[in-house]
C-alpha positions as CSV (number, residue, x, y, z in Angstrom):
1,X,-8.1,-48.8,-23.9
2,X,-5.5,-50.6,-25.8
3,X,-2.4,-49.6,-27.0
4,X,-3.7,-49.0,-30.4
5,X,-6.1,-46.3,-29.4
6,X,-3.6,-44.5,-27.1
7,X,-0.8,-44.2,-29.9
8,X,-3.4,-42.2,-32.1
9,X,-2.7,-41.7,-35.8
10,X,0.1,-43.7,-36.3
11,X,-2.5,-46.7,-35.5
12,X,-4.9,-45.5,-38.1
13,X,-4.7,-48.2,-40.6
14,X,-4.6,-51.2,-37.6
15,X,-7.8,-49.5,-36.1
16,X,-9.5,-49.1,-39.3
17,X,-8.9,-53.1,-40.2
18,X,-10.2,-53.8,-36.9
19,X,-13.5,-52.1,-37.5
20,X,-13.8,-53.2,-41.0
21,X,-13.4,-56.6,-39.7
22,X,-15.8,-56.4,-36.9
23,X,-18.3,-54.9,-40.0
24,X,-17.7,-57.9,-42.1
25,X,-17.7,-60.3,-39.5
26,X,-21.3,-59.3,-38.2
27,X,-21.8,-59.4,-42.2
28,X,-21.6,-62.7,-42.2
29,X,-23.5,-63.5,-39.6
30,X,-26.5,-61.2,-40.4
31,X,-26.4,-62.6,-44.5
32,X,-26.6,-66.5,-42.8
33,X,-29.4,-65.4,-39.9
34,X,-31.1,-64.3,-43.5
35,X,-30.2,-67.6,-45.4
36,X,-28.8,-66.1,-47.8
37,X,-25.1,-67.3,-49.2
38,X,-23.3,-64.5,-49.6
39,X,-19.8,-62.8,-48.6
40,X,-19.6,-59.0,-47.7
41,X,-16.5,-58.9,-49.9
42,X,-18.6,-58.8,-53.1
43,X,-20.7,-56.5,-51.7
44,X,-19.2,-53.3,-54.1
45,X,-19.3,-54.8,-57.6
46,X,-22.7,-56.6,-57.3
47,X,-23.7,-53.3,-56.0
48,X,-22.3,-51.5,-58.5
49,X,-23.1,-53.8,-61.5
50,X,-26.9,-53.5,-59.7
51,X,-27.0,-49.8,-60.4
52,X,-25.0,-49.6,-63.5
53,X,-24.7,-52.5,-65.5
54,X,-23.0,-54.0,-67.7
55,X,-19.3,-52.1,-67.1
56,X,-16.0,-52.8,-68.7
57,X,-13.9,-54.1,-66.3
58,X,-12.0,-50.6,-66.2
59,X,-15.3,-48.9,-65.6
60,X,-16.3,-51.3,-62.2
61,X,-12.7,-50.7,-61.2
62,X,-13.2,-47.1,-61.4
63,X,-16.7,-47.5,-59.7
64,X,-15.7,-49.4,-56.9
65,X,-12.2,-47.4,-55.9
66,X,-10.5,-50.5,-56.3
67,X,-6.9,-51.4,-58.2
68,X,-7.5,-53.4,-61.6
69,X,-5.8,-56.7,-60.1
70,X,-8.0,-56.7,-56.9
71,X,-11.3,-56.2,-59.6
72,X,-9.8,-59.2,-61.9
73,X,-9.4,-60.9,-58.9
74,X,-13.3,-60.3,-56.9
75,X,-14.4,-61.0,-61.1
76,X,-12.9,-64.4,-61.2
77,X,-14.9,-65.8,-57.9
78,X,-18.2,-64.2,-58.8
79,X,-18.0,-65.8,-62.2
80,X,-17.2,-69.0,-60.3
81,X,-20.5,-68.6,-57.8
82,X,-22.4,-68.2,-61.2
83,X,-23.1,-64.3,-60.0
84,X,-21.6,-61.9,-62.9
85,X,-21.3,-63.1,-66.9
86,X,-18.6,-61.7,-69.3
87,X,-19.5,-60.9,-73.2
88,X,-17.4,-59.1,-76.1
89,X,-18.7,-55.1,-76.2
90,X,-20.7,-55.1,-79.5
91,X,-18.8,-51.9,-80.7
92,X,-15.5,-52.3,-79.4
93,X,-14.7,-56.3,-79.4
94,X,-11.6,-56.0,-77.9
95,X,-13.5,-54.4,-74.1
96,X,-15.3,-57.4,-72.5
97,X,-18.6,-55.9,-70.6
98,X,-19.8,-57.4,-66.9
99,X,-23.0,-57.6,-65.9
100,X,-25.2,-60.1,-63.2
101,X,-26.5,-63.4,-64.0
102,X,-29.9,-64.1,-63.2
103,X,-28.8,-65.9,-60.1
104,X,-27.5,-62.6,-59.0
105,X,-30.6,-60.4,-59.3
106,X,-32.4,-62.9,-57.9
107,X,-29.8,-62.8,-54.8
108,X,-30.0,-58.6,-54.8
109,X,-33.9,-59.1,-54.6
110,X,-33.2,-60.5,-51.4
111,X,-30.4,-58.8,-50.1
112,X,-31.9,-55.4,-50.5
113,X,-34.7,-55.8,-47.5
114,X,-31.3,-56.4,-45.8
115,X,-29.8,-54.1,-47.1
116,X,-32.0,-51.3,-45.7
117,X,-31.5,-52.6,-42.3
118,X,-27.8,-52.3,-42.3
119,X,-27.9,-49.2,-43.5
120,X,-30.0,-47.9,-41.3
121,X,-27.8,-49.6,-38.2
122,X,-24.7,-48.4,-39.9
123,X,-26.1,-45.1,-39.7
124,X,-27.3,-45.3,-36.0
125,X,-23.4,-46.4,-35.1
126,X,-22.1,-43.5,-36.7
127,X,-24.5,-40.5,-35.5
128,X,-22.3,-39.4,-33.6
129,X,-19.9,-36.0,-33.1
130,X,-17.6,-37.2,-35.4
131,X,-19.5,-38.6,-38.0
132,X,-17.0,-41.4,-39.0
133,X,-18.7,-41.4,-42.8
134,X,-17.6,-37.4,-42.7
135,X,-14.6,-38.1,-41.7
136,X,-14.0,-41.1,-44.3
137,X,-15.6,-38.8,-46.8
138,X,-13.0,-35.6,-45.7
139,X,-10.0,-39.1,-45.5
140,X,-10.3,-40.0,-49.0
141,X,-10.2,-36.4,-50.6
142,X,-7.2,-35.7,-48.9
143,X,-5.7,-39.0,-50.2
144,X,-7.0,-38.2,-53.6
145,X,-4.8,-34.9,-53.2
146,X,-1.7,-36.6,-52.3
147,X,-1.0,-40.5,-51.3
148,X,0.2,-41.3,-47.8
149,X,3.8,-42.6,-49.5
150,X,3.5,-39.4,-51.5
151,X,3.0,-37.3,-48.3
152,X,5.2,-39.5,-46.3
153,X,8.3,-39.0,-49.4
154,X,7.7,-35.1,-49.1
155,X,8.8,-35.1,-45.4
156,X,11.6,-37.5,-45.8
157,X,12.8,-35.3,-48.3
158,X,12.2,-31.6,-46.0
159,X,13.6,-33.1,-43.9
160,X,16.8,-34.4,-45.9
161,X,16.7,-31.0,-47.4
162,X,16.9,-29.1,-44.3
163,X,19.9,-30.9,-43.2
164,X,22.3,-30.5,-46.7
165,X,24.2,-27.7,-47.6
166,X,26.2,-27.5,-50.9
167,X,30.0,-25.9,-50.0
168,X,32.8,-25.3,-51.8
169,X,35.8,-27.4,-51.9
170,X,38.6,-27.1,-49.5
171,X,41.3,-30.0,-48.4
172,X,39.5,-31.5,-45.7
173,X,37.3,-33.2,-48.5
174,X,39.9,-34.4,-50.4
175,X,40.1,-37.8,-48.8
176,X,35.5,-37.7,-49.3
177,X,36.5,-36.5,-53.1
178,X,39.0,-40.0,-53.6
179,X,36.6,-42.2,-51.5
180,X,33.1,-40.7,-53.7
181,X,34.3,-40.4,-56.9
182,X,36.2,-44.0,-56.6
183,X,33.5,-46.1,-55.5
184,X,31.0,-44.8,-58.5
185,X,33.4,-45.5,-61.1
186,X,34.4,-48.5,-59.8
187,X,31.2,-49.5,-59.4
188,X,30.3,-49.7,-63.2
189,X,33.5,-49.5,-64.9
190,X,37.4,-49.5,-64.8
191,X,39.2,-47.1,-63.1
192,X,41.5,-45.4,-65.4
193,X,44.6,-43.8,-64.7
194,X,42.9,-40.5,-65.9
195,X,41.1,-41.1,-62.4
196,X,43.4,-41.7,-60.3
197,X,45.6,-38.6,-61.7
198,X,42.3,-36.1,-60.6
199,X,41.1,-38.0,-57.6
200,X,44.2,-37.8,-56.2
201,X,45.1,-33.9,-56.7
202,X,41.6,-32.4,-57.7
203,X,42.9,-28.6,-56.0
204,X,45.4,-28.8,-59.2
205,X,43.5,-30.6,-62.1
206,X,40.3,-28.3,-61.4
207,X,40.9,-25.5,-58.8
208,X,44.4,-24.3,-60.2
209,X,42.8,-23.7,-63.5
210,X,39.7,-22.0,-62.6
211,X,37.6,-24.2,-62.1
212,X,35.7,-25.5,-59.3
213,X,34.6,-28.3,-56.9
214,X,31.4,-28.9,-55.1
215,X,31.1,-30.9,-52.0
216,X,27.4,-32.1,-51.2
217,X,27.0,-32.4,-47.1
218,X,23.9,-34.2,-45.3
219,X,24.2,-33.5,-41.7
220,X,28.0,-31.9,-42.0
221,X,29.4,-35.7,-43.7
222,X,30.4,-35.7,-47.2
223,X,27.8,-37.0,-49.4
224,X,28.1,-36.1,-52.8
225,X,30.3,-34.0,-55.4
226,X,31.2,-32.7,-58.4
227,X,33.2,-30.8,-60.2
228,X,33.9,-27.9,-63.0
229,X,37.4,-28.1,-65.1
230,X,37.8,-24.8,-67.2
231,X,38.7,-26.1,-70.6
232,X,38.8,-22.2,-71.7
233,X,37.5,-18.3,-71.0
234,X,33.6,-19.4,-71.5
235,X,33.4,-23.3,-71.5
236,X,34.0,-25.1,-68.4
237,X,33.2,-28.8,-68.2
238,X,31.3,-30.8,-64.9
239,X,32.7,-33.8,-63.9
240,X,32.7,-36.1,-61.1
241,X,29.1,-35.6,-59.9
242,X,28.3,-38.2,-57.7
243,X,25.9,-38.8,-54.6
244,X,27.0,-42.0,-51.9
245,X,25.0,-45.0,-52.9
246,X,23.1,-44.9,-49.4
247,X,22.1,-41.4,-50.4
248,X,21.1,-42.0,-53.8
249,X,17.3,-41.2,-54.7
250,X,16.9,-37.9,-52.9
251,X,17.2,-35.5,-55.0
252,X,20.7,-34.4,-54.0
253,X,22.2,-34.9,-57.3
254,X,19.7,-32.4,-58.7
255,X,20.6,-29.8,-55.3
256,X,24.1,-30.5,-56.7
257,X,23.3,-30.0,-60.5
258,X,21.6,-26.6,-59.9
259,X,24.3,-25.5,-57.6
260,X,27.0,-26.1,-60.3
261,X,25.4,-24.4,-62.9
262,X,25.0,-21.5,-60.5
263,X,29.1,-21.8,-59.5
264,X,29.7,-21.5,-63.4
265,X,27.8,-18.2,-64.0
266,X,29.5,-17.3,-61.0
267,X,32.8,-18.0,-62.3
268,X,32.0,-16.6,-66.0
269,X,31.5,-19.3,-68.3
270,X,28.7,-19.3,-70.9
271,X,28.7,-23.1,-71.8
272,X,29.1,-26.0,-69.5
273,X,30.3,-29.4,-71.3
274,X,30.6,-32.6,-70.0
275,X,30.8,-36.7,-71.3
276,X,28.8,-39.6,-69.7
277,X,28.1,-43.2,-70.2
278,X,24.3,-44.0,-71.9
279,X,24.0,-47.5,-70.0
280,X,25.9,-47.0,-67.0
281,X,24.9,-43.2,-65.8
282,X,21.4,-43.6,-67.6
283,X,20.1,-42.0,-64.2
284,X,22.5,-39.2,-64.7
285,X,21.7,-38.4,-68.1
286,X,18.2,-38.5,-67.4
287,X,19.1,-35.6,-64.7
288,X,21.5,-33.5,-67.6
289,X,18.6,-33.5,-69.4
290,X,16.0,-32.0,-66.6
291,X,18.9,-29.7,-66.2
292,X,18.5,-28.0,-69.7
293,X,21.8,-30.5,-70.6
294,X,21.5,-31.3,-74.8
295,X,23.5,-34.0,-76.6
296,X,26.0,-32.9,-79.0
297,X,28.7,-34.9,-81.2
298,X,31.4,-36.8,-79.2
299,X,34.7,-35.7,-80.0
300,X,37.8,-38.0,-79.0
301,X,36.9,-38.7,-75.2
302,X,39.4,-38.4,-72.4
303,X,37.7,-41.8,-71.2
304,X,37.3,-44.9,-72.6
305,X,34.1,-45.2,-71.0
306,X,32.7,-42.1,-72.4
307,X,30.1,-42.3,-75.3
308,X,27.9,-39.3,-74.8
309,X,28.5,-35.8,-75.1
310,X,26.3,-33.0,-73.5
311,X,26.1,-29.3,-73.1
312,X,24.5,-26.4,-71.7
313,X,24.5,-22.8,-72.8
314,X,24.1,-20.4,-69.8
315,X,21.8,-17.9,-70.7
């Protein structure tokens, strides 16, 4: 036993190339013992085409399970070997229809006898407990379901979840409030003294006047923030969301967007308010939005940078 088949799953896809290999090798070698010129990776569209024919090249795609570039791709060779014409749909002359020369039936006529006998050895190698063409069968379904990145993405982000907490504000986060807040600004535009005025004393620009300050943690460190300045009795307007840059992409700027909204029920506002940048927080904006954020007329904006204005009525 080799390392492969003693680390289990994680080895799935090396283990499955092996045998695939060893099926396509032996391919070969059966096709040539038959003299027939033929490779085993043309095997699903001649098949198909043999069954159902012609197909658009959408339909084989479909047929075979494989990705439109990898069908263009197999296409071009066959209609190189002479094994698979091309012609304009009569009804819709924009869809181009596939289906086997005469060279190519001529071929299947051939192949089939063959066929039939590696089918019936294929079956023989895999009568066994775990019938491997079950378990392919029972493999693809769940893959239909959900991808392996899909799957793999979903447990990244339980497990990212599981470790972030959103906390209120307190002084040992002002330094992770300056250091945040500064590095996304300064990464698309100019800091403006406006900035450097809040970053530096956010407890009296937002807390003072009853407002409030998130701090997004991942694992207890300072991650993300963002902030709620009460401009009067019902409107309050969020500023200074941000997530770190190695953070970005997980969904914590949405934890942090929710939890906001929550802290300004919580504190009594009906409306939250709040200006943005179309080109440089496109991301963010896209996020306002799938918060229930609309856009309204911009007034005169504190910020140069600003060119956007959104808000949400809290219902």
């Amino acid at each position: 036993m080799n390392i492969f088949n003693e680390i289990g799953a994680l080895a799935m896809s090396t283990r499955l190339q092996r045998l695939a290999d060893q099926f396509r090798k032996d391919g070969v070698l059966i096709y040539k013992a038959n003299d027939i010129d033929f490779e085993p990776k043309w095997f699903p569209v001649i098949y198909a085409l043999n069954l159902r024919s012609p197909l658009s090249i959408l339909e084989l795609s479909e047929e075979i399970g494989y990705a439109h570039p990898s069908t263009i791709s197999l296409l071009k060779e066959l209609e190189k070997e002479g094994l698979i014409a091309s012609f304009k749909d009569e009804q819709d002359e924009r869809k181009r229809l596939i289906k086997l020369t005469e060279k190519a039936e001529i071929l299947v006529g051939r192949m089939k006898p063959v066929w039939e006998k590696m089918k019936k050895i294929a079956e023989e190698i895999t009568d066994t407990a775990n019938n491997l063409l079950i378990a392919m069968d029972e493999t693809e379904y769940q893959l239909k379901k959900e991808t392996f990145l899909a799957r793999y993405q979903r447990l990244m982000q339980n497990e990212i979840d599981a470790d972030i907490r959103i906390v209120d504000y307190t002084p040992e986060y002002a330094r992770a409030f300056y250091d945040l807040n500064y590095a996304w600004i300064s990464e698309t535009y100019e800091v403006e003294p406006e900035d450097e005025k809040i970053l530096s004393n956010p407890e009296k620009y937002y807390l003072e006047e009853g407002g409030a300050i998130l701090v997004a943690l991942y694992q207890n460190e300072p991650v993300g923030t963002c902030a709620l300045k009460r401009r009067s009795n019902a409107i309050v307007e969020m500023s200074k969301m941000t997530v770190s840059k190695t953070m970005r992409g997980r969904k914590i700027g949405e934890l942090l967007g929710k939890a906001i909204i929550a802290k300004a029920r919580d504190i009594g506002a009906t409306r939250i308010i709040l200006n943005s940048n179309k080109k440089g927080s496109a991301a963010g904006i896209n996020l306002y939005r799938k918060l229930g954020f609309i856009e309204v007329p911009l007034a005169v904006p504190e910020y140069k940078r600003a060119d956007i204005k959104m808000e949400l009525e809290l219902k």
